[in-house]
C-alpha positions as CSV (number, residue, x, y, z in Angstrom):
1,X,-29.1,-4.5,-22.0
2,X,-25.4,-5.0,-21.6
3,X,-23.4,-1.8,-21.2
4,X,-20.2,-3.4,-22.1
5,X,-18.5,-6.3,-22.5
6,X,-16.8,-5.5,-19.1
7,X,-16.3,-3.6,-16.0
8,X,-13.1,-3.0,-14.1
9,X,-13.6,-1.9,-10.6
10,X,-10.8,0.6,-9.8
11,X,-8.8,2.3,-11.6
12,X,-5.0,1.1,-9.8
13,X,-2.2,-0.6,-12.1
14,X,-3.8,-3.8,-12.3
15,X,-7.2,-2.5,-13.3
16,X,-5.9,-0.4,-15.9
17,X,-4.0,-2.8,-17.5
18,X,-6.5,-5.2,-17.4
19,X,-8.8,-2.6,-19.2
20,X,-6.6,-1.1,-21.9
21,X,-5.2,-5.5,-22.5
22,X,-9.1,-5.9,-23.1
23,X,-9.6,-2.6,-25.4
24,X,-7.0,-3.5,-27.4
25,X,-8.3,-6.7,-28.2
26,X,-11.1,-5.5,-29.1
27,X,-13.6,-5.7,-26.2
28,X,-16.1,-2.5,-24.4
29,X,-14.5,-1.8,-21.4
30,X,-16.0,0.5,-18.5
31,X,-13.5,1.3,-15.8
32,X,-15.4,2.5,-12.7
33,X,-13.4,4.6,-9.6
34,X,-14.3,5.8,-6.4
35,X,-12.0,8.5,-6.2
36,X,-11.9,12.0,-8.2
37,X,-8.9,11.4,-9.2
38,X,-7.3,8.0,-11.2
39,X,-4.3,5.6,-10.1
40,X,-5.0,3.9,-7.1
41,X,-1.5,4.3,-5.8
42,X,-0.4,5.7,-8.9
43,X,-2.6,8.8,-8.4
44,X,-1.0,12.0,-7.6
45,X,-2.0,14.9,-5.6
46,X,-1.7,18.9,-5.7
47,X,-1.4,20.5,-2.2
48,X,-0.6,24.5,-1.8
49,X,0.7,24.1,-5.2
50,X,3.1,21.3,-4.7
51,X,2.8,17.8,-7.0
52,X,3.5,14.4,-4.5
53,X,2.8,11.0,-5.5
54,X,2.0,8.6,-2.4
55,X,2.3,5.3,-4.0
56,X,5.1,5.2,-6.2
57,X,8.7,6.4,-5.8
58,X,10.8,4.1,-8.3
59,X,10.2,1.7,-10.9
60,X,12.6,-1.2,-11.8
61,X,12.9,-3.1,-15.5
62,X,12.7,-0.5,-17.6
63,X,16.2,-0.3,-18.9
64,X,16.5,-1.9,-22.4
65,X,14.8,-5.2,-22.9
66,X,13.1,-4.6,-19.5
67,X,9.8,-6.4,-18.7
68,X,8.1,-3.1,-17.4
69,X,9.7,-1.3,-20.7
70,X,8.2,-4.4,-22.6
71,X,4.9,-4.2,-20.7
72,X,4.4,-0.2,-21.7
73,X,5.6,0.3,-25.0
74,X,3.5,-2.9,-25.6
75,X,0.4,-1.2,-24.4
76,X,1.2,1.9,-26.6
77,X,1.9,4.4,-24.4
78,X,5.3,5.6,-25.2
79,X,3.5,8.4,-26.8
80,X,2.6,9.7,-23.2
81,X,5.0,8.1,-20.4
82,X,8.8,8.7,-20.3
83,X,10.6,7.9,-17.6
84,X,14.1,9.5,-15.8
85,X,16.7,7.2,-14.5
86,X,17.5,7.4,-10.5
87,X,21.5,8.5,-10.1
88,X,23.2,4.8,-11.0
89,X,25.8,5.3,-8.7
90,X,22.9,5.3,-6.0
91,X,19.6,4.9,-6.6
92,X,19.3,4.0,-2.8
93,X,21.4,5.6,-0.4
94,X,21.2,3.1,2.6
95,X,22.1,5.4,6.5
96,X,22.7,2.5,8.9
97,X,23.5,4.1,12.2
98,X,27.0,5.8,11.3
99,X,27.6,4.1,8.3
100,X,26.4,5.0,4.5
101,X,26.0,2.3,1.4
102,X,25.2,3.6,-2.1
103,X,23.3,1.0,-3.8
104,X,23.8,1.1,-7.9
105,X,22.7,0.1,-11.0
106,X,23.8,-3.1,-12.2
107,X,24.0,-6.4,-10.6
108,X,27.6,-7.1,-11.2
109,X,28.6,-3.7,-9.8
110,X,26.5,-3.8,-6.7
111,X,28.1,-7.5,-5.9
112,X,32.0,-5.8,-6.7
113,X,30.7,-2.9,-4.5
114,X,29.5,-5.4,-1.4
115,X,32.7,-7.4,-2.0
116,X,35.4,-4.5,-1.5
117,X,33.2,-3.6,1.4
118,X,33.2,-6.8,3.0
119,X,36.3,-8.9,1.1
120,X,35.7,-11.7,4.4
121,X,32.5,-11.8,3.5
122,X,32.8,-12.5,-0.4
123,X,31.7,-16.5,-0.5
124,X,28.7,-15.7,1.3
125,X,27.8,-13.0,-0.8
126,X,28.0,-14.8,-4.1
127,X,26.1,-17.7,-2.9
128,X,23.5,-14.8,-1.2
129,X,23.1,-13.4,-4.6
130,X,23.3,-16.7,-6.6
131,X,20.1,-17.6,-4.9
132,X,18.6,-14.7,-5.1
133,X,18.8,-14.6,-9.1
134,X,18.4,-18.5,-9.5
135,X,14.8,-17.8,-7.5
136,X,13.7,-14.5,-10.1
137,X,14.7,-16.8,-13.2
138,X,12.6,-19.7,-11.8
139,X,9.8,-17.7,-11.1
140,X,9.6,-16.1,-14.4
141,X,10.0,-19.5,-16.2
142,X,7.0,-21.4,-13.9
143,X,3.9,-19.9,-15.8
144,X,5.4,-22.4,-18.7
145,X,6.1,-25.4,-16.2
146,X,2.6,-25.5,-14.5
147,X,1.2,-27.6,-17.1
148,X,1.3,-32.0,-17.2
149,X,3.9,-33.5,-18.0
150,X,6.3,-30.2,-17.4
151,X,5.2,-29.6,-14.0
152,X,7.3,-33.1,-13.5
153,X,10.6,-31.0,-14.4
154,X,9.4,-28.9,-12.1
155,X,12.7,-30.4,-9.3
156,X,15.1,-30.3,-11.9
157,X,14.6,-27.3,-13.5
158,X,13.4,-25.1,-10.5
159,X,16.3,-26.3,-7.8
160,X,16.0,-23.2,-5.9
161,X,12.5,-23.0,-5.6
162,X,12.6,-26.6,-4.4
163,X,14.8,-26.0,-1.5
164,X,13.7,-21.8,-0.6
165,X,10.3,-21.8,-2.2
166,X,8.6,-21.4,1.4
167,X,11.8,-19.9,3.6
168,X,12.6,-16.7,4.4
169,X,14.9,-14.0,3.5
170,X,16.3,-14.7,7.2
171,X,17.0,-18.2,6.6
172,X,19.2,-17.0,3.4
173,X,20.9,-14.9,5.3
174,X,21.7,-16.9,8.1
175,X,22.9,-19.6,5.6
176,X,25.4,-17.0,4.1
177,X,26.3,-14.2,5.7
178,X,27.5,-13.7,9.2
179,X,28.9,-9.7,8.9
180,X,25.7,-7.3,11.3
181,X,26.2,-4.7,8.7
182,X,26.4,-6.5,5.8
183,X,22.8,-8.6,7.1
184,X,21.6,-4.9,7.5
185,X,22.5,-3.9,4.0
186,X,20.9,-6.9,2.5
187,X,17.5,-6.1,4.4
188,X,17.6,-2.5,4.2
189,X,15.4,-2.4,1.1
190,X,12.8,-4.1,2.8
191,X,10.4,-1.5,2.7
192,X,9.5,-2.3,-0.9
193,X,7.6,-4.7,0.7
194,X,7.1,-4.4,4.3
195,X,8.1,-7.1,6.3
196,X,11.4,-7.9,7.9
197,X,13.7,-10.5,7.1
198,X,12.1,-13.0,9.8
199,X,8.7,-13.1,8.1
200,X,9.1,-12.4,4.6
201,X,8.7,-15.0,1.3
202,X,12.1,-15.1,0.1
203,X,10.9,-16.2,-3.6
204,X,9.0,-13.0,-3.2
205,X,11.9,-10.5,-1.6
206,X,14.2,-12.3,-4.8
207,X,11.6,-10.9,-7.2
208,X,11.8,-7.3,-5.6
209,X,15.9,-7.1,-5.6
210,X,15.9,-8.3,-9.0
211,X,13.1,-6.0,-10.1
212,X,16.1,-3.2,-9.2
213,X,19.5,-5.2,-10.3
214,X,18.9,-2.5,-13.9
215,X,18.7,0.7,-11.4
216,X,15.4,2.8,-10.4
217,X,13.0,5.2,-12.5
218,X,10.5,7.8,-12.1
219,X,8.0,8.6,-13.7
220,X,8.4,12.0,-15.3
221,X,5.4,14.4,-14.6
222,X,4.8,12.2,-11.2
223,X,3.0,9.0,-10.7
224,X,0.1,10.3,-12.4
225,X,1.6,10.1,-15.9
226,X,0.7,6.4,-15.6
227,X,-2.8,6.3,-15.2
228,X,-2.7,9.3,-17.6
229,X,-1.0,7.5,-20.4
230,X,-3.3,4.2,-19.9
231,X,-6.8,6.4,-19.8
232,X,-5.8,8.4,-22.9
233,X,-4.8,4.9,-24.5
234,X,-7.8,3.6,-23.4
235,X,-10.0,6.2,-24.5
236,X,-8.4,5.5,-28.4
237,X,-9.6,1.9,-28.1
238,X,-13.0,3.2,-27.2
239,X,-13.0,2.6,-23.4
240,X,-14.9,4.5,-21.0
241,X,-13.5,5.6,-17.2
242,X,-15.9,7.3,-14.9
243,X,-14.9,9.4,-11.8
244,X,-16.6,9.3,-8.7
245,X,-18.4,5.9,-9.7
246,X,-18.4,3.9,-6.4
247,X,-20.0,0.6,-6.8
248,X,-22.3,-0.8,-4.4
249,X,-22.7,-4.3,-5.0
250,X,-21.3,-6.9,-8.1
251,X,-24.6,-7.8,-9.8
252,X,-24.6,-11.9,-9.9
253,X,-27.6,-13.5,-12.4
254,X,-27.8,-17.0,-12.8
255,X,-24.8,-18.3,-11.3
256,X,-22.4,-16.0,-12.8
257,X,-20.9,-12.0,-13.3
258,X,-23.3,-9.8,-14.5
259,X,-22.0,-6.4,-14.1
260,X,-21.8,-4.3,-11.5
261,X,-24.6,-1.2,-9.3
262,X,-23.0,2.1,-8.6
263,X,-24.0,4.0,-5.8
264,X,-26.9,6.5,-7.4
265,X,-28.4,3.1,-8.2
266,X,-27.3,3.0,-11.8
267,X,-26.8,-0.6,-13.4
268,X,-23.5,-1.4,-15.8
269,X,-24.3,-4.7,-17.1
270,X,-21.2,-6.3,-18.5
271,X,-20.4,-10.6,-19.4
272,X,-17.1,-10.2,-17.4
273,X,-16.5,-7.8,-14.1
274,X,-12.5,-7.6,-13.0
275,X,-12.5,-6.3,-9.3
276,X,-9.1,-4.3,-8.5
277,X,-10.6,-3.9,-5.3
278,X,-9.1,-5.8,-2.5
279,X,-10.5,-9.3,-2.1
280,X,-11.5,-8.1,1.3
281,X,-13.6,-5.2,-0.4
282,X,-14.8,-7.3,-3.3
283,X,-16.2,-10.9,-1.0
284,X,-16.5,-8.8,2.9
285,X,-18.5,-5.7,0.8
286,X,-19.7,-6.0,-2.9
287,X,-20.6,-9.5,-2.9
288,X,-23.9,-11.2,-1.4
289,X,-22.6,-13.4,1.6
290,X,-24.5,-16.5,1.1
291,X,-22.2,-16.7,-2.2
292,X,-18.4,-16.0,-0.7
293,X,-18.9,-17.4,2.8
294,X,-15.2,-20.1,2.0
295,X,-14.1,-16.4,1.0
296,X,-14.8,-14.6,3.4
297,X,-13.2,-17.3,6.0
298,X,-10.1,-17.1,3.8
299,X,-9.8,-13.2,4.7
300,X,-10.1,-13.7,8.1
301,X,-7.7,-16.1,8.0
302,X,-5.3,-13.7,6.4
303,X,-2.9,-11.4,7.6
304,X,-2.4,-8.0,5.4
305,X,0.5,-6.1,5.3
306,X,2.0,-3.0,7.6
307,X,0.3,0.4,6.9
308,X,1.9,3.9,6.2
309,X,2.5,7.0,8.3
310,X,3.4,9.4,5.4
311,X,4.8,13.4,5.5
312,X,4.4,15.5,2.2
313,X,6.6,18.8,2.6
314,X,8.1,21.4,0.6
315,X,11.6,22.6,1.9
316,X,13.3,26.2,1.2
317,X,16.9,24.4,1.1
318,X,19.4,24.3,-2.1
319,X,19.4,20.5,-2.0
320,X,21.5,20.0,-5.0
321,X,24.4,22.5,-4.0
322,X,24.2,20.5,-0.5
323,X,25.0,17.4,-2.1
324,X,21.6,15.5,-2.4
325,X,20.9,13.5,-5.5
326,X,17.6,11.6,-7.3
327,X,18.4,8.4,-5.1
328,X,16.5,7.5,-2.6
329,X,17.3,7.7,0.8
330,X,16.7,4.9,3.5
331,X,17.6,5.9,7.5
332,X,17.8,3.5,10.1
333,X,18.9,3.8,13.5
334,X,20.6,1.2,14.6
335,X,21.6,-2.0,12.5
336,X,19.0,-4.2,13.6
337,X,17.1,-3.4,10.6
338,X,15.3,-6.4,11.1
339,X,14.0,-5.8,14.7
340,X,13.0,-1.8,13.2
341,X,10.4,-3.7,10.9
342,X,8.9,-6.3,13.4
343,X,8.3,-3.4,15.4
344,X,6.3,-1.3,13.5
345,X,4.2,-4.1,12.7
346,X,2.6,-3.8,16.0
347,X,3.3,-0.1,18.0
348,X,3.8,3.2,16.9
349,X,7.2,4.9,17.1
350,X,7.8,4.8,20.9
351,X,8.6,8.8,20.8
352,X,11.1,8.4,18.0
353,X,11.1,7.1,14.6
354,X,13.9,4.0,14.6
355,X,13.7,3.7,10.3
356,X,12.4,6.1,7.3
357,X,12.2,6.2,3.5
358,X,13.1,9.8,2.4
359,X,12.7,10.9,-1.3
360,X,13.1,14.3,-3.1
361,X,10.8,14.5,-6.1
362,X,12.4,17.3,-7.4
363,X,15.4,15.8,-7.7
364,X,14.1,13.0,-9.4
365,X,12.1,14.6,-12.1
366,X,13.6,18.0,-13.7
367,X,10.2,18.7,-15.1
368,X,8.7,18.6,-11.7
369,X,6.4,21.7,-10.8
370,X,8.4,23.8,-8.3
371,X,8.4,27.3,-6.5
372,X,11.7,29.1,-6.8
373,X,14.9,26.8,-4.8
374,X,11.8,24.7,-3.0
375,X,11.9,21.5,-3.2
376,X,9.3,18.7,-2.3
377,X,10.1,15.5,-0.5
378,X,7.8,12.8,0.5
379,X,8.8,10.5,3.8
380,X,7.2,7.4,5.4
381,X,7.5,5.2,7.9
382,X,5.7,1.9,8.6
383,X,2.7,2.2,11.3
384,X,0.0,-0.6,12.2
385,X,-3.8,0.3,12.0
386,X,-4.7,-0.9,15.4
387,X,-4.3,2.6,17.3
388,X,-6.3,4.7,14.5
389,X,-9.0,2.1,14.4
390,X,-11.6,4.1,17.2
391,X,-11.5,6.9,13.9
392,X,-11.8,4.8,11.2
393,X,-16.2,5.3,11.1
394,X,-15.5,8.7,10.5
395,X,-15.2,11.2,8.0
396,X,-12.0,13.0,6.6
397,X,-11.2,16.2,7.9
398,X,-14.1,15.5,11.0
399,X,-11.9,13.1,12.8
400,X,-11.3,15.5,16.1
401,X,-8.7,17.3,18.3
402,X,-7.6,14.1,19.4
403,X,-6.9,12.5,15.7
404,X,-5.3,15.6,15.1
405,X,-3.1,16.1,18.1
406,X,-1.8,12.1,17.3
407,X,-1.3,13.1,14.0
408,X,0.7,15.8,14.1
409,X,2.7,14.5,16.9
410,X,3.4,11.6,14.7
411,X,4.5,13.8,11.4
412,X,6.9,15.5,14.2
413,X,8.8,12.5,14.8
414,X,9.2,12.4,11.0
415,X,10.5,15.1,10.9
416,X,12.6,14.8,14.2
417,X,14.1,11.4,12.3
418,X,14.8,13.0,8.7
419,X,17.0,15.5,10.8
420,X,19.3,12.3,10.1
421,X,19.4,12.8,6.4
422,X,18.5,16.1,6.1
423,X,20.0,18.1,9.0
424,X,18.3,21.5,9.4
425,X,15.2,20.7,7.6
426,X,12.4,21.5,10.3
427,X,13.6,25.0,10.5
428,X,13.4,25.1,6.1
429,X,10.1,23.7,6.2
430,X,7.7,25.7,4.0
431,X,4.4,23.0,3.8
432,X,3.6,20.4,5.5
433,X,0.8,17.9,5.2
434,X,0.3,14.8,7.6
435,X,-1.3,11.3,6.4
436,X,-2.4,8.1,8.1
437,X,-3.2,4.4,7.5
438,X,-6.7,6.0,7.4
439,X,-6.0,8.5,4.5
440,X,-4.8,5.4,1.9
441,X,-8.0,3.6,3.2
442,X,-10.3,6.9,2.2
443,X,-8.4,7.8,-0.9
444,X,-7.0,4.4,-2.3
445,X,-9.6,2.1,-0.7
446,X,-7.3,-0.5,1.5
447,X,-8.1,-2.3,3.4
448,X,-7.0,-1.3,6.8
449,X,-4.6,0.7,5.9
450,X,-2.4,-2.3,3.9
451,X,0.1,-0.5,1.5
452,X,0.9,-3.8,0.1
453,X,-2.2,-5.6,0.4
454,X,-2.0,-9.4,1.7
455,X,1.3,-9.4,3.7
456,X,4.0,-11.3,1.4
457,X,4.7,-14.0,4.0
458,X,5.6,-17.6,2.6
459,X,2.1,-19.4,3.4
460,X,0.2,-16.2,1.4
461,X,1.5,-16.4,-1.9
462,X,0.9,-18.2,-5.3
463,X,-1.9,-20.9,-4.7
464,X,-2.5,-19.4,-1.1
465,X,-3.3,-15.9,-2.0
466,X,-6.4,-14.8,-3.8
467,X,-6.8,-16.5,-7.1
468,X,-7.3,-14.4,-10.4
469,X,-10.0,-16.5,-11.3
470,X,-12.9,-17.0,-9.1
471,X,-15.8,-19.3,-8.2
472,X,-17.8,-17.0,-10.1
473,X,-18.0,-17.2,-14.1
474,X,-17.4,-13.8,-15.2
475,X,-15.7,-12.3,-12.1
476,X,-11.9,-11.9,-12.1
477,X,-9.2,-9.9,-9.5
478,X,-6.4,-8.6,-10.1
479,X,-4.1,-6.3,-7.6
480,X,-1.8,-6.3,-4.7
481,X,-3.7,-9.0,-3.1
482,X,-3.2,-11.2,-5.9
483,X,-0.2,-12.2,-7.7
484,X,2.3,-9.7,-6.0
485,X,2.4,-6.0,-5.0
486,X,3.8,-2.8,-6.7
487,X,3.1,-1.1,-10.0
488,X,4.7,-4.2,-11.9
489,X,3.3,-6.9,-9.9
490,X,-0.1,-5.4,-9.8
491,X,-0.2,-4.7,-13.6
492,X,1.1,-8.2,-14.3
493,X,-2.0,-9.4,-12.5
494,X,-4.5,-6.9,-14.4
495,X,-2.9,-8.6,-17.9
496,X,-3.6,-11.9,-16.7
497,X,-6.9,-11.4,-15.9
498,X,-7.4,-10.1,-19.5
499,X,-5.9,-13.1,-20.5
500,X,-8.4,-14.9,-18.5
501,X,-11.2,-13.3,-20.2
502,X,-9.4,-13.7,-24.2
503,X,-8.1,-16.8,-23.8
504,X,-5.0,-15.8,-25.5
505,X,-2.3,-18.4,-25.3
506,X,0.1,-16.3,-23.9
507,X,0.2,-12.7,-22.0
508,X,2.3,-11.3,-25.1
509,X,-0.2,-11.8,-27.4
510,X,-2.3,-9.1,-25.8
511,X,0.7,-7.1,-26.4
512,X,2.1,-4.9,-29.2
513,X,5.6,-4.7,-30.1
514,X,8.6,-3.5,-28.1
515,X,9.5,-1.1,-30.5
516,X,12.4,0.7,-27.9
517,X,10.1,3.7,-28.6
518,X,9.5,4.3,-24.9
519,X,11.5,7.8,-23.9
520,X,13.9,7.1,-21.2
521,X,16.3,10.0,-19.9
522,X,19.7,9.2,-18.1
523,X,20.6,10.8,-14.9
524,X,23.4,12.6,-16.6
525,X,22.2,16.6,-15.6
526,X,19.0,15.9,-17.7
527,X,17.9,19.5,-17.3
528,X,20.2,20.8,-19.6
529,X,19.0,18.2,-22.9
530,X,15.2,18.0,-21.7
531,X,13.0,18.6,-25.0
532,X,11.0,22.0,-25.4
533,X,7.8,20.0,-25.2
534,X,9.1,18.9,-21.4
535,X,9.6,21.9,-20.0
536,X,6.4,23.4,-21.6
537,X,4.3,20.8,-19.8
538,X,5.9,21.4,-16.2
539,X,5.0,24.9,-16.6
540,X,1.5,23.6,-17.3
541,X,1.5,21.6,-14.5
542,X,2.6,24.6,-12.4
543,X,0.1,27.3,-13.6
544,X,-2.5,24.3,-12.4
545,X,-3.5,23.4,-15.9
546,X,-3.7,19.8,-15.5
547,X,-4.2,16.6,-17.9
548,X,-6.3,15.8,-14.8
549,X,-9.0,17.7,-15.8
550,X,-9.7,15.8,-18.9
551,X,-10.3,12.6,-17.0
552,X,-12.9,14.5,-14.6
């Protein structure tokens, strides 16, 4: 009996995508999640009353004409998912030891901006940037290159990805700019993907600053709107989600896909399974091994990315009055940026935290749930998972005195560090909550610890990452581990594994129109023009009545 025509394992941005691309075109689709509550890193979470959203802090390319606007209101879910726009004039406050740099919206205003902060350095910043966006424009015209006899254009029309296909942001950087804080500018924003200038793919750091050049957005209600939007979206097509559905093992008849065994022992047969498990999950746990031994060499071969040391808090501080704004804000101690993110790949802050990502949610999103002048803010850091490994056979919330003690004394050099960009907020602190790599491994499922999945290095990407397709009929991935990381690159991935499955032509035909019907707000005061409806739904959210439930 086949329950549908076929299950997605997890319920992230690639696997929801993948789902609703499928239900629109027609197809059953089962989504199946371990977790109580949907998103992968798109889920949010209430704690003492206070909304945070671990995964997601801004979203690029969804000004007008942009391909995440195009990729939503194609999907139909303008009726459920707006969006408000990040303060333009800095959507990322960059703190470099003494020195501040407002990053904003608009590439020709952040290269005016870098040049009347460094005129000396004004050749090397043109030819920095010029790279950068010849790279993004090559990458987005290569799905339609790949093909004989194009792929023979492929050194003509794709110059840069000739020369800086497999080089670093480093090697850019040395080949253009000279200026220390100008080189710590242009890798500050590397924790939108991890890995310092030395070691990352520069195609892949070119995607990420272009992804921005059109300014930063959030969603409004939190990151859960999106998995909200695509469920209820789903749901109209016919789809089915199921909570607290942990599957056990990727049923494979005859050679091929065949659906997937949940936990209890209950069998969803299916003709296609999409995994947006990691592919160290979906070969090391819920495949047999005689059938993904090359695969399972692969993951030991690979190297995944840097893991997350993250502080959720609410704050009794008038954070508006004292200046602070819906940008984000990135800290660094010193200008050797670079060195800060080598580091954490291997220790632990050394009894002080050298770099941070600070963000206030409240200040992003005027319909977020708040308590009187409290605000909530979310901060990270980058940690390995090498010293939480002797705790990772254990249960949440029965790891010890001695997980806790390490902990806490971690979240205090958080704290100590965001003293740099918010002075006097351990003494306004009115929550706190601690999490390590070993929290996104119970709640999202990484694999240890990875917040981006596969590290983006230049010998782990395209051809030498994980495939979409399989050696499997019927099985598909899609993810962080896949085609590239984030809520964009992971939902591009979950849309071309539905592609996969159609055979449409191209990923726009699984796509309705872009109408320009998706609600964005401007950063202009927004509180004072937000709709009835808005403000009706954050007092929901407040009282605890939460869309949330419907999904359960």
């Amino acid at each position: 009996m086949k329950h549908a025509d076929t299950v997605v394992i997890g319920s992230g941005s690639g696997g929801l995508t993948a789902a609703l691309a499928l239900a629109r075109a027609g197809a059953k689709v089962i989504v199946v999640e371990q977790h109580y509550l949907p998103g992968g890193w798109t889920h949010s979470f209430s704690l003492n009353g206070y909304l945070f959203s671990p995964g997601v802090h801004y979203i690029g390319g969804l000004g007008p004409g942009g391909p995440v606007r195009r990729l939503y209101e194609g999907l139909e879910l303008s009726g459920d998912l707006e969006f408000c726009e990040l303060n333009p004039d800095g959507f990322d406050h960059l703190l470099i030891g003494e020195e501040r740099f407002d990053v904003p919206k608009g590439f020709d205003r952040l290269l005016a901006r870098l040049t009347e902060r460094f005129p000396h350095e004004a050749e090397g910043i043109a030819r920095y940037f010029g790279v950068l966006r010849g790279l993004n424009d090559e990458l987005l015209r290569m799905d339609t290159m790949l093909e004989f006899p194009k792929v023979l254009l492929v050194p003509f029309r794709a110059p840069h990805l000739l020369r800086w296909g497999f080089r670093t942001q480093e090697a850019l950087l040395d080949a253009t700019i000279r200026d220390p804080m100008l080189r710590a500018i242009l890798s500050a924003q590397g924790g939108d993907h991890g890995l310092p200038p030395s070691r990352v793919s520069l195609p892949l750091h070119a995607s990420v600053a272009a992804h921005y050049f059109d300014g930063g957005y959030y969603p409004r209600g939190g990151a859960k709107r999106i998995p909200l939007a695509m469920i209820r979206a789903l749901r109209r097509r016919g789809g089915e989600i199921r909570m607290r559905a942990r599957v056990r093992r990727i049923l494979v008849e005859r050679g091929r896909a065949a659906g997937v065994e949940l936990e209890g022992g209950e069998i969803l047969r299916a003709a296609n399974v999409i995994s947006n498990a990691d592919p160290a999950i979906t070969y090391g746990e819920l495949l047999p091994p005689e059938r993904t031994a090359r695969e399972r060499r692969k993951i030991q071969r690979m190297e995944y990315s840097v893991s997350l040391l993250s502080v959720f808090c609410a704050v009794d501080m008038d954070l508006r009055a004292m200046g602070y704004d819906s940008g984000n804000y990135w800290w660094y101690r010193t200008r050797d940026v670079g060195r800060i993110y080598e580091r954490a790949e291997y220790q632990l802050p050394p009894g002080a935290v050298d770099g941070l990502f600070l963000t206030i949610t409240t200040l992003k999103d005027p319909g977020h749930p708040t308590q009187g002048r409290h605000h909530t803010i979310e901060m990270f850091t980058f940690v390995p998972h090498d010293p939480f490994t002797r705790w990772e056979e254990t249960r949440t919330g029965e790891r010890g005195a001695d997980y806790e003690k390490r902990k806490e004394s971690l979240g205090d050099q958080l704290i100590a560090a965001a003293e740099n960009i918010i002075p006097g907020i351990s003494r306004a602190l009115v929550f706190r909550s601690v999490a390590t790599p070993l929290t996104n491994d119970f709640y999202c499922a990484t694999h240890r610890g990875a917040a981006y999945g596969t590290a983006k290095t230049p010998w782990q990407l395209g051809p030498l990452s994980f495939s979409i397709g399989t050696r499997i009929p019927g099985l598909y991935l899609c993810g962080a581990s896949t085609l590239s990381h984030g809520v964009a690159g992971a939902a591009m991935s979950g849309l071309l594994a539905a592609q996969r499955i159609t055979g449409a032509a191209r990923v726009e035909d699984l796509l309705g129109p872009a109408d320009g019907s998706l609600r964005v707000y401007p950063a202009d005061r927004p509180e004072e023009w937000l709709p009835a409806r808005m403000q009706a739904s954050a007092a929901a959210d407040a009282t605890g009545v939460d869309e949330l439930d419907e999904v359960a």
